[in-house]
N, C-alpha and C positions, 0 to 999 in steps of 0.2 A: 127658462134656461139661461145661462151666465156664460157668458162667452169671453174668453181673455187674450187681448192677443200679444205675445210677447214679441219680442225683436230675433230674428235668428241671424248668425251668421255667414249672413252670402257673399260669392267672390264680390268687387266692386272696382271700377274701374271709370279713371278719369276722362279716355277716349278709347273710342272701339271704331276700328275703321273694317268698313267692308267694300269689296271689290263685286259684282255681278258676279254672279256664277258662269261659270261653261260648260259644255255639256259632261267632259269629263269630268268633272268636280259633283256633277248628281251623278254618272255612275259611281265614281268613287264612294262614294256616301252612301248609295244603294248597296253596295257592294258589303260594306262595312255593318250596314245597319241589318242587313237582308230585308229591307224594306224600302218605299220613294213616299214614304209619308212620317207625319207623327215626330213630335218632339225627338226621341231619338234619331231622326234620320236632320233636321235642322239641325240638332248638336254635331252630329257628323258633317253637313255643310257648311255650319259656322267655322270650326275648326281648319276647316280649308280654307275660306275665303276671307276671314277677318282677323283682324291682329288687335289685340286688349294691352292697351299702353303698350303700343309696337312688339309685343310678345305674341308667338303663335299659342293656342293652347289644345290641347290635345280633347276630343270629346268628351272623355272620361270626367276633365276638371272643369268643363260645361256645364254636370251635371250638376252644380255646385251655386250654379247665378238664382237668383231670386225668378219666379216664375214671371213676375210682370217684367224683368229684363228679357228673359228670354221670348216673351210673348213680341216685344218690340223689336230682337234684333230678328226674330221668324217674320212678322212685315215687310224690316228692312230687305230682307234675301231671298222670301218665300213667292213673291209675284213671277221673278224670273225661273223661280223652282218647281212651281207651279202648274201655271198659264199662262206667261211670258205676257203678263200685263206691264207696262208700266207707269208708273207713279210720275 
């Protein structure tokens, strides 16, 4: 089998700052997602809590980052989303 992998277009971004969540910020995202797990519900927490070259961005255009960005910034946010481990 031949596998190829091409380049696609994902959003990209110079700095991404995030903030710890609070507690309303995961109902919010619960709320939104009707869910407190799973990519979709971190695209809902990111959109709250981090800013992409100082722009909010809405969960929908989340949808949009390469999966190993988004794999990093659910890390970055997910411990306190979680199980209130910290890093």
């Amino acid at each position: 089998m031949k596998i190829t992998k091409v380049e696609s277009n994902f959003l990209q971004f110079k700095e991404v700052e995030v903030r710890e969540a609070t507690v309303g910020d995961l109902i919010q995202a619960q709320r939104v997602t009707g869910k407190a797990e799973g990519v979709e519900f971190v695209a809902a927490l990111l959109s709250q809590v981090a800013t992409f070259d100082g722009k909010k961005l809405p969960a929908e255009e989340l949808h949009k980052l390469s999966a190993t960005d988004m794999v990093e910034l659910g890390n970055a946010v997910a411990p306190s989303a979680v199980d209130g481990d910290k890093q």
